[in-house]
N, C-alpha and C positions, 0 to 999 in steps of 0.2 A: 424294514418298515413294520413298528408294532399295529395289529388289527385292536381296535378299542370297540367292544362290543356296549351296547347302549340297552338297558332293559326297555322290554318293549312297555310298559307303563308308561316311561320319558318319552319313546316317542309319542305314545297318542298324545300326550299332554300338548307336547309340540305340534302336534297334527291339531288338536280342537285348537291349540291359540293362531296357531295358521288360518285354519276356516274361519274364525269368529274376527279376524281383520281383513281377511278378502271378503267374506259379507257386509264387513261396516263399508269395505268401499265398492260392493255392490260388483264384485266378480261371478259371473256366469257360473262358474264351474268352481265353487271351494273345493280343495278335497276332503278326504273321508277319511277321518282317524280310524285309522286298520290297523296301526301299531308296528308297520312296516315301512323301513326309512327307503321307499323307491324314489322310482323319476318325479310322479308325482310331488312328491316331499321332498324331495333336491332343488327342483325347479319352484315349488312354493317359498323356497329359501334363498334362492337367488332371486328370485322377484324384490321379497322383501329387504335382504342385502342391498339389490339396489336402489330400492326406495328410500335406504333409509340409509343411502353413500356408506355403505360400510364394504370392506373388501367380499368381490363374490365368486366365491371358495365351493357355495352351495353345501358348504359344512358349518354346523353351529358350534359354532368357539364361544369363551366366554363376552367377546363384544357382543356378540348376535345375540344371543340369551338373555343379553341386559337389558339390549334395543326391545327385545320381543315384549320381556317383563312389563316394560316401562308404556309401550304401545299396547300392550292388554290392556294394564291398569287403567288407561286414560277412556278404553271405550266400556270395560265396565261400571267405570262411575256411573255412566247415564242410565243404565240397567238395574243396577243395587240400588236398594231402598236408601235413603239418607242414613248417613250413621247417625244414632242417638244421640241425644243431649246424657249426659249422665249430670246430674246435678249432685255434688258431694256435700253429704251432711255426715259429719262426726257422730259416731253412737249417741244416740240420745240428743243430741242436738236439736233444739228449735227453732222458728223464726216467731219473733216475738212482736205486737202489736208496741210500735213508738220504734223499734228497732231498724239499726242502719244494716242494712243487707245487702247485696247488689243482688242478690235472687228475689228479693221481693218485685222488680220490675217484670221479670220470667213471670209469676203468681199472678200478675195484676194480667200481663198478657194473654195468658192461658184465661183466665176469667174475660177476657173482653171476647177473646173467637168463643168462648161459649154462650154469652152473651149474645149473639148471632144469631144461636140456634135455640136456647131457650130463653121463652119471654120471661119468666120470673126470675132470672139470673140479676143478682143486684149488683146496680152498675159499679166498676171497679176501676175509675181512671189508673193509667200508667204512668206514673212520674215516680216510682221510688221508693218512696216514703210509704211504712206501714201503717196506714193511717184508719179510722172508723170503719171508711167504704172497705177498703181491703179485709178490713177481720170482719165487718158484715158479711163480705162476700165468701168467705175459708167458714165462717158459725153456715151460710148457707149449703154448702157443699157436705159439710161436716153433718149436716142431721142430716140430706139427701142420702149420704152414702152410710148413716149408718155408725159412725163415730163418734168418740164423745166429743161435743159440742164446748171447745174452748177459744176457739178462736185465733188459735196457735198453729202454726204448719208445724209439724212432725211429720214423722218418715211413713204412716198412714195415710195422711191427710194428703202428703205430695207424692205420694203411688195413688190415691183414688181422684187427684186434680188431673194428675197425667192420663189416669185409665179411662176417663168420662171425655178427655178429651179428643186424646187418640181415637176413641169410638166415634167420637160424632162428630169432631172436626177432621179427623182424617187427615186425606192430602192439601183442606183449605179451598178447595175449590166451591163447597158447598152440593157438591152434585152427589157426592156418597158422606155419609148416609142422605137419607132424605130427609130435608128440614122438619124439627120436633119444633111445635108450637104449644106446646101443654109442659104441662108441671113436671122437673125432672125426678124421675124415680128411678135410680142405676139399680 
């Protein structure tokens, strides 16, 4: 019988994903990654083997490893911030007023939740279309934050739409930051 020795980094890993799914389901007693595979750590794995109908051996084999993987992932999505939008623009690329874009609907969006927050935000319906209101509203952002004033999104203009909005719209809820009722000055 080969002895397979486990570096103790792997175990704690497997120790914290152990604690962190007996605390999502509200076990008394997680254990404590110590980085030592005991009774504790056998028995957290036979728990979870049987929870999760996989043979219980109370050794992690490649099935358990995947169950485990697969049962993190699902309780840290509600922990981790949302992943980002990345919106790709081509070197040098613009969005142009009359222009067919499907990111211009994103632009009018992000201008309506700021819109919320400040009153002089000029209104920007969502439908599409690059239309007067929309480049009013990118010339309005555009002297706010400081840019030249074309009325064109570029790769400045939609890092300071996104940065003004991430700040003051936040999570959307409106409770952080605190509603700005005056002229915006980023």
């Amino acid at each position: 019988m080969a002895i397979v020795t486990v570096p103790e980094t792997r175990i704690r890993t497997l120790q914290f994903i152990l604690r962190a799914l007996a605390q999502q389901d509200g076990a008394p007693n997680p254990i404590v990654p110590d980085g030592i595979y005991g009774p504790k750590t056998r028995n957290a794995v036979l728990v979870f083997q049987r929870q999760n109908e996989l043979p219980m051996t109370g050794e992690v084999d490649y099935a358990t490893w995947e169950a485990l993987e697969i049962a993190y992932r699902h309780i840290t999505i509600q922990y981790d911030p949302a992943a980002p939008l990345q919106i790709v623009l081509s070197p040098y690329q613009t969005i142009n007023p009359g222009e067919d874009n499907t990111h211009t609907l994103l632009i009018q969006a992000l201008f309506q939740g700021l819109g919320k927050h400040y009153v002089n935000t000029p209104p920007c319906p969502s439908h599409g279309k690059y239309d007067s209101a929309t480049e009013e509203a990118v010339r309005w952002l555009q002297s706010c934050g400081g840019l030249p004033i074309t009325g064109v999104v570029d790769k400045p203009t939609w890092a300071e739409l996104t940065r003004v909005y991430f700040l003051t719209v936040h999570d959307g809820t409106g409770d952080f930051p605190v509603r700005v009722t005056q002229k915006h000055t980023p």
